[in-house]
C-alpha positions as CSV (number, residue, x, y, z in Angstrom):
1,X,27.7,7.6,10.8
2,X,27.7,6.9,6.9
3,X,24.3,6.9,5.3
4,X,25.2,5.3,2.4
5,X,24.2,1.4,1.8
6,X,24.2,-1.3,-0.3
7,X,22.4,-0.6,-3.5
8,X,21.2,-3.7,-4.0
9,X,19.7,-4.1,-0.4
10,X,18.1,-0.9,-0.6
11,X,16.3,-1.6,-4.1
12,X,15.1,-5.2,-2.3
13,X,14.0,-3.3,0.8
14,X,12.5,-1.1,-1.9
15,X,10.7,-4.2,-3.4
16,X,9.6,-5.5,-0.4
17,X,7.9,-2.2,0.8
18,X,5.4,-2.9,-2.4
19,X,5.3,-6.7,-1.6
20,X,4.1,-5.8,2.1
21,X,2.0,-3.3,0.6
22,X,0.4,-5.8,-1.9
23,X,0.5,-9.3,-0.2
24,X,1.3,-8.4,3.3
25,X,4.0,-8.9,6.0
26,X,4.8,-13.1,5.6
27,X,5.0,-12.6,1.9
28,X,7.2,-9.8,2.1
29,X,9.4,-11.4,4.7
30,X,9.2,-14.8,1.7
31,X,10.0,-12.1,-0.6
32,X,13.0,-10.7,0.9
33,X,14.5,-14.1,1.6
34,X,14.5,-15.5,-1.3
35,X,15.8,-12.6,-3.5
36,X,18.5,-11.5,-0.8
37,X,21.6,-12.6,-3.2
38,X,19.4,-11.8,-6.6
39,X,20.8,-9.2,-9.0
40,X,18.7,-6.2,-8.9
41,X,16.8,-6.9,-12.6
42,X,15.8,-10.1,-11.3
43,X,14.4,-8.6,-8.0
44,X,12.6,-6.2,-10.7
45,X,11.8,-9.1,-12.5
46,X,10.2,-10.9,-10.0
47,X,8.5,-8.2,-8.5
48,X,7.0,-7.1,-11.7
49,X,5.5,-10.9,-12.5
50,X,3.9,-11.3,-9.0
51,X,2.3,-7.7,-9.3
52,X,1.2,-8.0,-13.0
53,X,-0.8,-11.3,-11.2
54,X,-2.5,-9.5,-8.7
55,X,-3.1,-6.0,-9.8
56,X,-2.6,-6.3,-13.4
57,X,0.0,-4.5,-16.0
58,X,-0.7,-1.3,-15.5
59,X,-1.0,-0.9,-11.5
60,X,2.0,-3.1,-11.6
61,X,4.4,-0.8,-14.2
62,X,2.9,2.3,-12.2
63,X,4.3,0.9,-8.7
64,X,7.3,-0.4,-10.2
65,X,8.2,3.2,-11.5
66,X,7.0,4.6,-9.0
67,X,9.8,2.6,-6.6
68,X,12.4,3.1,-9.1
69,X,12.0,7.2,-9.4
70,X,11.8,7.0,-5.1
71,X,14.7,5.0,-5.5
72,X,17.2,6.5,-7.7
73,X,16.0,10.3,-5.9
74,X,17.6,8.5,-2.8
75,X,20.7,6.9,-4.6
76,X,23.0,10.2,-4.2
């Protein structure tokens, strides 16, 4: 059984760990949803906006990286 999946999918599921995280399980599942068929820089796009709102620029830029580095350490 192959490991490997979408990239795309994995960077939302990614996204919508923090969403959960942040603004819990019915906006994740909003979330997730609505960015299914996104490119991946508007996923980040989006996900950056809505945490800049609710925990401000620099908790937001620090969660963002945060998901990228876990992200691309799993994207072998």
């Amino acid at each position: 059984m192959e490991e490997k999946t979408n990239p795309k999918r994995s960077l939302l599921d990614e996204a919508c760990k923090i969403v959960y995280l942040n603004f819990g399980n019915e906006t994740a599942q909003l979330y997730k949803a609505g960015l299914k068929d996104k490119a991946e820089k508007e996923i980040l796009s989006s996900l950056e906006d809505s945490l800049k709102e609710l925990v401000g620029p620099d908790h937001a830029k620090r969660q963002i990286e945060e998901m990228q580095d876990k992200f691309n350490n799993h994207d072998d």
